[in-house]
N, C-alpha and C positions, 0 to 999 in steps of 0.2 A: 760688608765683610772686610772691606781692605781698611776702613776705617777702624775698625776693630783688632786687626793685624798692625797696623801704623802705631797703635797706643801700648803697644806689647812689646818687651825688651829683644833686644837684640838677640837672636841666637835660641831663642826659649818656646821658641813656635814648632811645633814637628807637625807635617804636613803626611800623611794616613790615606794612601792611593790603595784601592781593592781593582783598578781595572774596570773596562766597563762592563764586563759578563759575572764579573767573581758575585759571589751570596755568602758570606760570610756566617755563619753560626751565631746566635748571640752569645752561646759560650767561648767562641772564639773571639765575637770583638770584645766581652767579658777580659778574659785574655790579656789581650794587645792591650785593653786601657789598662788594666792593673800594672801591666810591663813598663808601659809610657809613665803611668802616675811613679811607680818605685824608679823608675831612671832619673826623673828631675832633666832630662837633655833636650835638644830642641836639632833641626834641620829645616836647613833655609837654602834658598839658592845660594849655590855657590858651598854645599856643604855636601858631604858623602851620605849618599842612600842607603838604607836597613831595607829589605827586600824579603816578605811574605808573600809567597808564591800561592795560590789559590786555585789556579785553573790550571791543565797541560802548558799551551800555550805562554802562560810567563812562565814557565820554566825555563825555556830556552832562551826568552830575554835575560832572565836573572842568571842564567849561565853565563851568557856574553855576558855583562854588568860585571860576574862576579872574577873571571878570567880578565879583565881588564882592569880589574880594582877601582870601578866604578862606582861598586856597590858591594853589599856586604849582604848574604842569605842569612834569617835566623834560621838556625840549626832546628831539622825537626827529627823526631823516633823515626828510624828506618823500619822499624816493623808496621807505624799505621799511622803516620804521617802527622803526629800531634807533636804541640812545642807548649810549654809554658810561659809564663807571665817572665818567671827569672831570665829564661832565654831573651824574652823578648829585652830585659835590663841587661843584661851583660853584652847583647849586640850594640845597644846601643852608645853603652857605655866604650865599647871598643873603637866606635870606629867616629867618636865625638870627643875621647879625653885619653886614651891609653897610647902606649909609645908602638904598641902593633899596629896600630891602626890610621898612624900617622901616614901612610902610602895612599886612604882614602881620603884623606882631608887635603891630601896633594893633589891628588887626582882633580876631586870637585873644584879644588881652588883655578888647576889648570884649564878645568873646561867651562866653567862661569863665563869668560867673554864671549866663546862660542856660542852657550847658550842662547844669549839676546839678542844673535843674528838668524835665529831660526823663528 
């Protein structure tokens, strides 16, 4: 894997964490890949997190994350908790190239060194 990751451009890698309890749908990872494939963006350490909540429990992380501007929730329907593929583009596009979303690329830039003393 890392040698696979090493031959790939800088910045163009999006890394797709579900948690260790989440089961995701196929129509949901359906979804998420069509979102990822129409974004064209990437997230690497040292880069701001897109955050699909999947279970109670990361709720509350993706709360803190997103209250700290850590990280960024794709927006889902408040009536039954679905998001689409465009969502899943426009979050990503936010918080990797738009001028909104320069407070999360500060952020990751800021907590990178800390990272690799954990």
């Amino acid at each position: 894997m890392s040698k696979w990751l090493d031959r790939q451009l800088k910045g163009l890698v999006v890394y797709v964490g579900f948690g260790s309890e989440a089961m995701p749908s196929q129509e949901e990872i359906t979804t998420i890949a069509i979102g990822l494939e129409l974004g064209g963006g990437g997230i690497d350490f040292g880069r701001p997190l897109v955050l699909l909540t999947m279970s109670n429990d990361q709720g509350l992380n993706a709360r803190l994350l997103n209250d700290r501007k850590i990280g960024y929730s794709i927006p889902r329907d408040e009536k039954d908790g679905s998001f689409t593929s465009n969502l899943v583009v426009e979050s990503l596009k936010l918080v990797i190239e738009m001028k909104e979303g320069k407070i999360y690329r500060d952020k990751a830039k800021e907590l990178k060194p800390a990272s690799k003393k954990v």
